[in-house]
C-alpha positions in Angstrom: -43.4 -56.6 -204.5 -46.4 -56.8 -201.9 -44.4 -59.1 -200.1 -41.3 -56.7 -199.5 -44.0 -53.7 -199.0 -45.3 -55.9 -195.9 -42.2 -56.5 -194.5 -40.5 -53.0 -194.9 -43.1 -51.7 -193.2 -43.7 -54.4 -190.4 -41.4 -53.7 -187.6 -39.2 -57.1 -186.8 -40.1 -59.0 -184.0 -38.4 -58.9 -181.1 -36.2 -62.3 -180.2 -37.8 -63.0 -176.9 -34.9 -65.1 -175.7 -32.9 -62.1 -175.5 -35.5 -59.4 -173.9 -36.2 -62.3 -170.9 -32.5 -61.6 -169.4 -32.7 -58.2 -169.8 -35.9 -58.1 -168.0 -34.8 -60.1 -165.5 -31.9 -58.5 -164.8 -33.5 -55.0 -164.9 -36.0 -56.5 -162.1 -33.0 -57.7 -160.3 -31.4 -54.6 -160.4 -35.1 -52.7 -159.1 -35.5 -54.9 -156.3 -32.1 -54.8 -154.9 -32.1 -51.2 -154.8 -35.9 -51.2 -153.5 -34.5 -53.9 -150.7 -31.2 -51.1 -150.0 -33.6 -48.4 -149.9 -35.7 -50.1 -147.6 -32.7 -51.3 -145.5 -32.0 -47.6 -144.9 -35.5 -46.5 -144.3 -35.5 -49.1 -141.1 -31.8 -48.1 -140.0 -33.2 -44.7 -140.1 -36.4 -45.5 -137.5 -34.0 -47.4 -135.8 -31.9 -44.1 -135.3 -34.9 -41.8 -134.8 -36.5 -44.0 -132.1 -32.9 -44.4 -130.6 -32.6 -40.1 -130.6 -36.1 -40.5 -128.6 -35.3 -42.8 -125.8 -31.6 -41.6 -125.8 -33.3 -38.1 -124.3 -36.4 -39.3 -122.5 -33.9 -41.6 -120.1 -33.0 -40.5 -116.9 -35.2 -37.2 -117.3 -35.2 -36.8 -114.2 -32.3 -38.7 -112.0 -30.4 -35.3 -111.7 -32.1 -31.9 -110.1 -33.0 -28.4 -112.1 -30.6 -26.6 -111.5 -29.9 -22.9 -111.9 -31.0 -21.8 -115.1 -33.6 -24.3 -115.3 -35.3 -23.1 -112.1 -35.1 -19.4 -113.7 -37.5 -21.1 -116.0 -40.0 -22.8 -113.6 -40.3 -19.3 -112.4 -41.2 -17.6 -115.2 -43.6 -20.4 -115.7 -45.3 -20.8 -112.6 -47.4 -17.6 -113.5 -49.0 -18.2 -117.0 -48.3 -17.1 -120.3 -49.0 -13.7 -119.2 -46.5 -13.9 -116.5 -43.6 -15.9 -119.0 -43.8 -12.9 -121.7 -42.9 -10.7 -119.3 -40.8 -12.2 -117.7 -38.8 -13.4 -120.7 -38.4 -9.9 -121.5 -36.7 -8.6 -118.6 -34.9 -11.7 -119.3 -32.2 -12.4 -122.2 -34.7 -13.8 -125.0 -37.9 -14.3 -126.4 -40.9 -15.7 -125.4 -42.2 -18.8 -127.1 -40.5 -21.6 -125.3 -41.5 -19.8 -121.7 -44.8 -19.6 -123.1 -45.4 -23.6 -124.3 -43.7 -24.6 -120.8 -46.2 -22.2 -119.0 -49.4 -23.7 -120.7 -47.9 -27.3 -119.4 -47.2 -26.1 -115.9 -51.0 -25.3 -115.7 -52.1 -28.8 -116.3 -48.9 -30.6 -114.9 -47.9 -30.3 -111.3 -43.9 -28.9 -111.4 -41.0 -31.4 -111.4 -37.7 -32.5 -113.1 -39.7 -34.8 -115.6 -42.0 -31.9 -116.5 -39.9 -29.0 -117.1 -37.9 -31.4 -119.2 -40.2 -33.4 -121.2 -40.6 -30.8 -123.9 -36.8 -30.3 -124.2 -36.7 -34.3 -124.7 -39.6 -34.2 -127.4 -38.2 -31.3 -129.1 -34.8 -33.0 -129.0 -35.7 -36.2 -130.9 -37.6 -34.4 -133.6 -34.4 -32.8 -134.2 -33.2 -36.0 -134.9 -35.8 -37.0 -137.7 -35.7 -33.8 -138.8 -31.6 -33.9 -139.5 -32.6 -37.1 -141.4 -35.6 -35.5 -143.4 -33.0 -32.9 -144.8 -30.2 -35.2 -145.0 -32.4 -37.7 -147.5 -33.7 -34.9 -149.5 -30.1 -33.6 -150.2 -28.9 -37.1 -151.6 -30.3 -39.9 -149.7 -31.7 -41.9 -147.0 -27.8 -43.0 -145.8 -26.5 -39.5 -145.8 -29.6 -38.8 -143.5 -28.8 -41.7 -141.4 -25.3 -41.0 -140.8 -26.4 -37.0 -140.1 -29.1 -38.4 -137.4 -26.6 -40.8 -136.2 -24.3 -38.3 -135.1 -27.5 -36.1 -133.9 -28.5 -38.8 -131.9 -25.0 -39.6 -129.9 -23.4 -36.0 -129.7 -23.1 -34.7 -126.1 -24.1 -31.4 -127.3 -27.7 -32.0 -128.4 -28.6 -34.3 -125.4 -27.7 -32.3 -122.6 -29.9 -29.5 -123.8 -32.6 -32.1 -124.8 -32.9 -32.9 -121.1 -32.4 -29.0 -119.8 -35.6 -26.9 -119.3 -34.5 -24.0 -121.3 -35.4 -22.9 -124.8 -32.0 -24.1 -126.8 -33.6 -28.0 -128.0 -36.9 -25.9 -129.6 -34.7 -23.4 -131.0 -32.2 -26.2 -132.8 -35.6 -27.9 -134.1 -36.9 -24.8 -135.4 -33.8 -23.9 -137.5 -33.9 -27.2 -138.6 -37.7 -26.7 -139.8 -36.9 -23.8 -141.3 -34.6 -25.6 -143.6 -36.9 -28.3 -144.3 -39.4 -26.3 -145.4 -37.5 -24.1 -147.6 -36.8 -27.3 -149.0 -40.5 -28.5 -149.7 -41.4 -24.8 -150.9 -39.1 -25.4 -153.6 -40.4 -28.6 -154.2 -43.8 -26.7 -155.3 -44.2 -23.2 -154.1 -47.6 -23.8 -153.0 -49.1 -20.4 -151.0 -49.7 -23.5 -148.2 -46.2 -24.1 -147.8 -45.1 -20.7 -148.2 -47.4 -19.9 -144.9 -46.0 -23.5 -143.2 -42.2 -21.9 -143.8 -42.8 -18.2 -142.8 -44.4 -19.4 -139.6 -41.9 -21.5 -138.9 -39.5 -18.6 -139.5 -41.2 -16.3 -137.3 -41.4 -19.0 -134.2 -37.6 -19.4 -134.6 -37.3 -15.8 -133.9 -39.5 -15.6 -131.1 -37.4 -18.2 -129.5 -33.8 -17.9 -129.1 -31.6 -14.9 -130.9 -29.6 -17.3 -132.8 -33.2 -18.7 -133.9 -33.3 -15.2 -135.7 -30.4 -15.8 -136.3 -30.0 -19.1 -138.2 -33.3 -18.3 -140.4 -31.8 -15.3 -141.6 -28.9 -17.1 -142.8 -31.5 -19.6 -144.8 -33.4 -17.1 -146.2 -30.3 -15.5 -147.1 -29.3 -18.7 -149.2 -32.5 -17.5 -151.0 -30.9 -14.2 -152.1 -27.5 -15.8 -152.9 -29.8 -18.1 -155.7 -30.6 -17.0 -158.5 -32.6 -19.9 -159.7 -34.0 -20.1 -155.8 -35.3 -16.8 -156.7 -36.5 -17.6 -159.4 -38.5 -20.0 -158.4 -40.3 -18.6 -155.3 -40.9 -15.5 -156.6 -42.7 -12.6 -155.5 -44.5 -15.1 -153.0 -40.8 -15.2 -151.1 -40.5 -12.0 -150.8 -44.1 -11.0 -149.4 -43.7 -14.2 -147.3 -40.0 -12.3 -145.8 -41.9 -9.0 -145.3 -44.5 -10.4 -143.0 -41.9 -11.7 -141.0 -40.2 -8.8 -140.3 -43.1 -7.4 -139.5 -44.1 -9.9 -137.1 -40.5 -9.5 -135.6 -40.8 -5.6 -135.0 -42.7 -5.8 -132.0 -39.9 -7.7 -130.2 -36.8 -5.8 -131.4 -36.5 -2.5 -129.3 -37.2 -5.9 -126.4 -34.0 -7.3 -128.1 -31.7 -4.1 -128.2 -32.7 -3.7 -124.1 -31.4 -7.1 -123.4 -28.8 -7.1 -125.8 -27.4 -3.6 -123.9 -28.1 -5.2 -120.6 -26.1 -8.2 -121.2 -23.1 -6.4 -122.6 -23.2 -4.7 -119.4 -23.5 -7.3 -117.0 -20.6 -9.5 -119.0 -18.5 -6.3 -118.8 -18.6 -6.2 -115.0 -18.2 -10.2 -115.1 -20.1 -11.0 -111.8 -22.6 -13.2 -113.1 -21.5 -15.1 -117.0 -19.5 -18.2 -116.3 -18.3 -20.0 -119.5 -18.3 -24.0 -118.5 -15.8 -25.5 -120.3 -17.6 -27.9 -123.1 -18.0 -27.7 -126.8 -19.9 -28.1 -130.0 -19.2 -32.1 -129.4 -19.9 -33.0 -126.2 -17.2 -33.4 -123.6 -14.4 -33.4 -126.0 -12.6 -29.5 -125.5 -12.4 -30.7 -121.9 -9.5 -32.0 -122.6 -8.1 -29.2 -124.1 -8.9 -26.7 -121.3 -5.6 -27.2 -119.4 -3.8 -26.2 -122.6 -6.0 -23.0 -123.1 -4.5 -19.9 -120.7 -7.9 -18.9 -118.4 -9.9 -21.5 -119.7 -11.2 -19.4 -122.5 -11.8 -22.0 -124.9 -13.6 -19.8 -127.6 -10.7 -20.2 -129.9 -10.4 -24.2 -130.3 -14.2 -24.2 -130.4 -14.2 -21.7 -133.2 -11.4 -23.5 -135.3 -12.8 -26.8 -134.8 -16.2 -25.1 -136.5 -14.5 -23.3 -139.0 -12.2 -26.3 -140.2 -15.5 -28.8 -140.0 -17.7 -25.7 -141.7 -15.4 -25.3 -144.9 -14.7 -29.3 -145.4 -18.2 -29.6 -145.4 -18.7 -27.5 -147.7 -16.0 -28.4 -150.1 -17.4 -31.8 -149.6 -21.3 -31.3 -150.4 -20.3 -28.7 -153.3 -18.3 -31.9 -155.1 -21.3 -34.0 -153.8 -24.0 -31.8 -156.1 -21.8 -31.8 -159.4 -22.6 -35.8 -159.3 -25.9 -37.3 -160.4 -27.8 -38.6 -157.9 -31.4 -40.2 -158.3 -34.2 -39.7 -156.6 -35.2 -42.4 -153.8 -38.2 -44.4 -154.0 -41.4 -43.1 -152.5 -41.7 -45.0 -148.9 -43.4 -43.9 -146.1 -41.3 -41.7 -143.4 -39.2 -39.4 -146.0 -39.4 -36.2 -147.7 -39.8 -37.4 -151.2 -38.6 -34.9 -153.8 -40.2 -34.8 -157.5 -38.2 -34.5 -160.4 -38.8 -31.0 -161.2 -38.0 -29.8 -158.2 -34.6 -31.4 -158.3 -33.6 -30.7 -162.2 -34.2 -26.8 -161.1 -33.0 -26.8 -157.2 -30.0 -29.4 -157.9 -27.7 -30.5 -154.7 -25.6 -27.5 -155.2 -28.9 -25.1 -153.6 -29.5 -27.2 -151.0 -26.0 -27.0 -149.6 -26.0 -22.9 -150.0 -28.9 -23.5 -147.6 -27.0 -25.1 -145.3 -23.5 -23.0 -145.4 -26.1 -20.2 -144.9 -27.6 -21.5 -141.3 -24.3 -22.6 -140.3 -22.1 -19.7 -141.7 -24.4 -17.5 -140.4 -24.8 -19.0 -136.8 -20.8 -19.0 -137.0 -20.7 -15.2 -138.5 -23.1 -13.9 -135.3 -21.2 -15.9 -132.6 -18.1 -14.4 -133.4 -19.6 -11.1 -133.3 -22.0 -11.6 -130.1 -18.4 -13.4 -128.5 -16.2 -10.0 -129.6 -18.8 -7.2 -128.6 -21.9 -8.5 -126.2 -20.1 -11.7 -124.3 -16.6 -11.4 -124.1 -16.2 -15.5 -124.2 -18.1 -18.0 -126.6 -20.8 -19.5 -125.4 -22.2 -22.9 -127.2 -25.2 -22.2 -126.1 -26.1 -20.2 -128.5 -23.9 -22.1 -131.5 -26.2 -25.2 -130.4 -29.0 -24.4 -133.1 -26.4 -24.7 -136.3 -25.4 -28.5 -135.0 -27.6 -30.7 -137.1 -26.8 -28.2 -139.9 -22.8 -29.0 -139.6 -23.2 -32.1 -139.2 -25.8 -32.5 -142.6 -22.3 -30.3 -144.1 -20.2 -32.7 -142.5 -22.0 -35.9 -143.7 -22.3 -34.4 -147.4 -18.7 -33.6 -147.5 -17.9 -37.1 -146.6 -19.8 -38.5 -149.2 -18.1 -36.4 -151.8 -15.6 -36.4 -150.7 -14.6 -40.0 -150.4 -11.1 -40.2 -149.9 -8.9 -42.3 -146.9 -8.7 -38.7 -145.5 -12.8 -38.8 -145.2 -12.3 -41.9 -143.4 -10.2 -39.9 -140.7 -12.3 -37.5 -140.6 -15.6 -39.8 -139.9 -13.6 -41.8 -137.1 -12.9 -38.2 -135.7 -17.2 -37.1 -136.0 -18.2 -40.1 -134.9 -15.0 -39.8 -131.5 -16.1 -36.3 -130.9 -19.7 -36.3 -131.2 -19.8 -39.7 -128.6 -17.0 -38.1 -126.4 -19.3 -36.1 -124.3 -22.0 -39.0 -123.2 -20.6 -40.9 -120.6 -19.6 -38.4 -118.5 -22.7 -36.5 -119.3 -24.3 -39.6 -117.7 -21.7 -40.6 -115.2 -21.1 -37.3 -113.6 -23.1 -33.3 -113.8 -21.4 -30.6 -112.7 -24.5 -28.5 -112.6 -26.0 -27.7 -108.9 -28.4 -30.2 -106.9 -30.6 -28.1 -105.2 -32.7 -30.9 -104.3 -30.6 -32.7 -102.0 -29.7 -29.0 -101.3 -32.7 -27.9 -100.2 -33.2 -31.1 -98.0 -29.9 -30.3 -96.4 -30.9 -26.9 -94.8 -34.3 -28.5 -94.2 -32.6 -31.1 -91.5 -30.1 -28.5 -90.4 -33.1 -26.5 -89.2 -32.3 -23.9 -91.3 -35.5 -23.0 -92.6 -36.5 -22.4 -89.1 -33.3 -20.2 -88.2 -33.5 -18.4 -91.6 -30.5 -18.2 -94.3 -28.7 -15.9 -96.2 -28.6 -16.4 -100.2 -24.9 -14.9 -101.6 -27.5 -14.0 -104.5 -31.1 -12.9 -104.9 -31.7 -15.9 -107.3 -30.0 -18.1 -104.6 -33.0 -17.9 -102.0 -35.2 -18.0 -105.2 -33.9 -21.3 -106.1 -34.6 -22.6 -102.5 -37.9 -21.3 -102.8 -38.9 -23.0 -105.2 -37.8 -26.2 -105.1 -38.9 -26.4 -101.5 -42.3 -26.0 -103.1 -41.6 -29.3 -105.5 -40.6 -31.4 -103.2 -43.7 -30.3 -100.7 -42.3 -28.0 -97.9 -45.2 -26.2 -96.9 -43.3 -23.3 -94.4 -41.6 -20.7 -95.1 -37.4 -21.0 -96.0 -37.3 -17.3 -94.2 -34.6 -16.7 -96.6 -32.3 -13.5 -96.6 -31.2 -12.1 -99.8 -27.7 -10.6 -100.1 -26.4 -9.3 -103.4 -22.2 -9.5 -103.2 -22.3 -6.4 -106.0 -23.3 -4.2 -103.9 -21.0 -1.1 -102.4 -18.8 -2.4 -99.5 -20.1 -0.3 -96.8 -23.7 -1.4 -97.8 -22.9 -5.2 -98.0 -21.2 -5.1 -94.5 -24.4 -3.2 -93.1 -26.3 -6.1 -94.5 -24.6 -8.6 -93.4 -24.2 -7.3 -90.0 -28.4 -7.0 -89.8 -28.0 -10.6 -90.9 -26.3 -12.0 -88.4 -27.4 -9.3 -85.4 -28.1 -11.7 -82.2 -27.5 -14.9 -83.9 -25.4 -17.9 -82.4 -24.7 -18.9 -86.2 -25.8 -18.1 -89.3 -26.2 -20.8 -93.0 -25.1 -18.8 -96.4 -25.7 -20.7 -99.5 -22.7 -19.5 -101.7 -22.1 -19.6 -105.3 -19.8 -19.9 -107.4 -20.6 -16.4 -109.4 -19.9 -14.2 -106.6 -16.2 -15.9 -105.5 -13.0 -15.2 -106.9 -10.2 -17.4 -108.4 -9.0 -18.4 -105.0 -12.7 -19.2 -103.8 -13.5 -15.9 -101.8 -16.4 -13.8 -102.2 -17.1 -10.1 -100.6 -19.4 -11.8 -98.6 -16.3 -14.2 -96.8 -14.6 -10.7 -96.6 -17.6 -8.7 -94.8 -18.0 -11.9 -92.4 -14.1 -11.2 -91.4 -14.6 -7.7 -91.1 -17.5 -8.5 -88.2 -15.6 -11.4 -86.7 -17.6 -14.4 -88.3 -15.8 -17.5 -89.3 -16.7 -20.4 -91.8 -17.0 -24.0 -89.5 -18.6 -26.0 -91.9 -20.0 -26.8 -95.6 -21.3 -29.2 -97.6 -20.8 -28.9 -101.6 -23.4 -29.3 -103.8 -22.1 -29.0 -106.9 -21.5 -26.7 -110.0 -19.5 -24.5 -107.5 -22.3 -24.1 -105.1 -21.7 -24.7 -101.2 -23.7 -24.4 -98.0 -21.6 -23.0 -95.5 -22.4 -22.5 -91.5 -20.7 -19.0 -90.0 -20.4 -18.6 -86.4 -18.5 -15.6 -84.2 -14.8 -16.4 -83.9 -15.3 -17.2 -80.2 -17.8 -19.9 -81.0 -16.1 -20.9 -84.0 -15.8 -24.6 -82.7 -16.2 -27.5 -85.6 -20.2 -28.4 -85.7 -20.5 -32.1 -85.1 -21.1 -34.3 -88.5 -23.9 -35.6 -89.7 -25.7 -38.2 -92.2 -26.0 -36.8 -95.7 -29.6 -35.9 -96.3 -31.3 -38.0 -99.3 -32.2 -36.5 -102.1 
């Protein structure tokens, strides 16, 4: 009886020639998915370092041109000087105010006002992958930075001196964080997020405007809210707070622009898209060359298969990935409560958002789309374009990759090969051997002679350009005065003319006020982006000038 006691009560031993396969197989299984995992985690510094050099080469091979040199003046001054100066401008302040604290310390050039676009534009890039690997995993980050790092888009305004790349890396933070907030709603990371919040809305209006649609996502949650708590909503009230002393700014510029795109005379719509180069090709089929309605379907179709996509991606179980250095490791609370299906109502709300407000700023402030402003929901459509391939992984999804992967590359060689945009450098060396600095010019806009001005003072001109500022807007009668104090005694007179001021046939009221006096066009030099140096003389002496060498740049 004792001995059946004993071994009722003694658990069996186990056969040890059966637990040794399963253990070995079970630390098979662990290491190959520690070695795919770590595969990833190198393809993904691969792609990060590749978004960094991809924007930091050939900073500066082409000149500033026009907007950019609007920013070197509203640097040159200070931080003082940049606030204002933004604000009789069209947007906030931050950007104008980080470039003006590096123009005190850093002589002015092509490599400086870019180098914080550049920077700013390769954190996006590890930043897309961040998000992307805390959605599902480090491939779907990869492939989401991938097409970060080639599309056309992202790097030309990584190497442009305006505040679009820290705007697109803000409203990427701004979904990051959200994301570690949930992880453990900390009053740390609550301060992180809201700060990062409130610098998206001090720089760019679609900043505002893509962290509104994130902390909407919020709203739309009831788990989300759940979660955060009272802390989110104190967190949201300080920011609006912080906002308030820049929105009667906003509603001035926001009137002013309507105004000016009503009259027309200064918005030019250039004819490229969310991908690169790619609606190029598509601007010969599009009456005007309004291409705001391909660039909207193309968002729209891309917007909802992404989010059919990632909404069948977070009804499947998905593990967490091991904890390696250079991710945004997610704990398992944090994921049984968020789930997949919360992170992707964060990113339809920075997308959807960003696509709700550039429909409404196209229709009633700028009458055509502008992708400038769509630029800071890119990583975000292409996270919802990633996830929706990945859960949706059909021969269809393979189409549709080929297509991303097409589109986003379209735009690079002839974003390398070829700008459109105005070199004002060899410009400016061009009226310097003409002699017209000495003679004096005329500028077909007031921000004409300031682009000569200063850009005479990078490359080292140390006179004066003795420009003349024109504006073409102004009454006839007025303009012709003008033009006739201009040109009064002169033998022959140098306009720079733009491309703003002209018509569809290439005139501008100045050409027409010149006529009127008996002036007549003998020679010009084109220096891109629609820009042109022309040389007037009287009809009388309106023999061909002699040529001469190209100036170098």
């Amino acid at each position: 009886m004792a001995d059946l006691s004993t071994a009722s009560d003694t658990p069996d031993e186990p056969n040890q020639d059966s637990v040794r396969p399963a253990t070995r197989l079970a630390r098979a299984q662990a290491w190959w998915e520690l070695r795919g995992e770590t595969v990833w985690f190198f393809l993904a510094l691969f792609v990060v370092l590749a978004g960094f050099v991809s924007r930091l080469w050939g900073l500066s091979s082409e000149s500033l041109w026009n907007d950019e040199l609007a920013t070197l003046r509203f640097t040159a001054q200070g931080p003082i000087h940049a606030i204002s100066a933004a604000a009789a401008d069209t947007g906030p302040p931050l950007y104008y105010i980080f470039q003006s604290l590096l123009n005190l310390v850093v002589p002015a050039s092509e490599w400086s006002m870019r180098i914080l676009s550049a920077v700013f534009g390769g954190l996006t890039v590890w930043v897309t992958y961040l998000i992307g690997s805390r959605m599902h995993s480090r491939a779907l980050g990869t492939f989401a930075a991938a097409l970060a790092v080639v599309s056309g888009s992202l790097l030309a305004f990584a190497q442009e001196a305006r505040a679009y790349s820290l705007a697109t890396l803000l409203a990427a933070l701004v979904a990051l964080s959200l994301l570690w907030v949930l992880d453990r709603p900390s009053p740390g990371r609550f301060v992180l997020h809201f700060a990062i919040v409130i610098a998206a809305c001090y720089t760019h209006l679609f900043g505002l405007i893509a962290a509104a649609g994130i902390e909407l996502a919020v709203l739309l949650s009831s788990r989300m809210r759940r979660r955060l708590g009272w802390k989110w909503a104190a967190g949201a009230a300080v920011a609006v707070i912080a906002y308030l002393p820049w929105m009667l700014v906003l509603y001035g510029q926001a009137s002013r622009v309507a105004g000016n795109a009503a009259g027309g005379a200064w918005y030019l719509q250039r004819p490229e898209s969310l991908f690169g180069g790619m609606m190029e090709a598509l601007e010969e089929h599009v009456p005007s060359g309004d291409l705001t309605g391909p660039i909207w379907m193309i968002f729209a179709a891309l917007l909802v298969f992404g989010a059919l996509g990632a909404w069948a991606l977070s009804r499947k179980t998905v593990p967490g990935p091991p904890q390696l250095p250079f991710t945004a490791p997610r704990s398992a609370e944090c994921w049984d409560e968020l789930a997949q299906r919360d992170c992707t109502l964060v990113l339809l709300g920075w997308v959807g958002m960003v696509f709700i407000g550039g429909v409404l700023v196209s229709m009633y402030v700028v009458p055509i789309f502008s992708w400038r402003m769509a630029i800071v929901a890119v990583p975000g459509l292409y996270l919802l374009a990633a996830s929706g391939l990945r859960g949706l992984w059909t021969p269809a999804a393979y189409v549709v990759a080929a297509v991303l992967l097409v589109s986003a590359a379209w735009g690079i060689p002839g974003y390398y090969s070829e700008q459109t945009k105005e070199r004002w450098r060899p410009l400016v060396g061009y009226l310097e051997q003409k002699g017209a600095f000495r003679e004096g010019f005329v500028g077909s806009a007031p921000w004409m002679v300031d682009n000569v001005e200063s850009y005479a003072e990078i490359v080292g001109y140390d006179g004066s350009v003795n420009g003349i500022r024109i504006a073409p807007w102004l009454p006839e009668d007025e303009l012709l005065s003008r033009i006739e104090g201009a040109t009064e005694g002169k033998t022959q007179r140098w306009f720079v003319i733009g491309h703003l001021v002209e018509d569809e046939e290439g005139n501008s009221p100045i050409d027409t006020a010149l006529e009127e006096i008996g002036w007549t066009e003998v020679d010009a030099e084109d220096f891109g982006g629609g820009i042109e140096v022309r040389l007037y003389r009287p009809s009388e002496d309106a023999t061909p000038a002699p040529p001469v060498e190209e100036p170098q740049p």
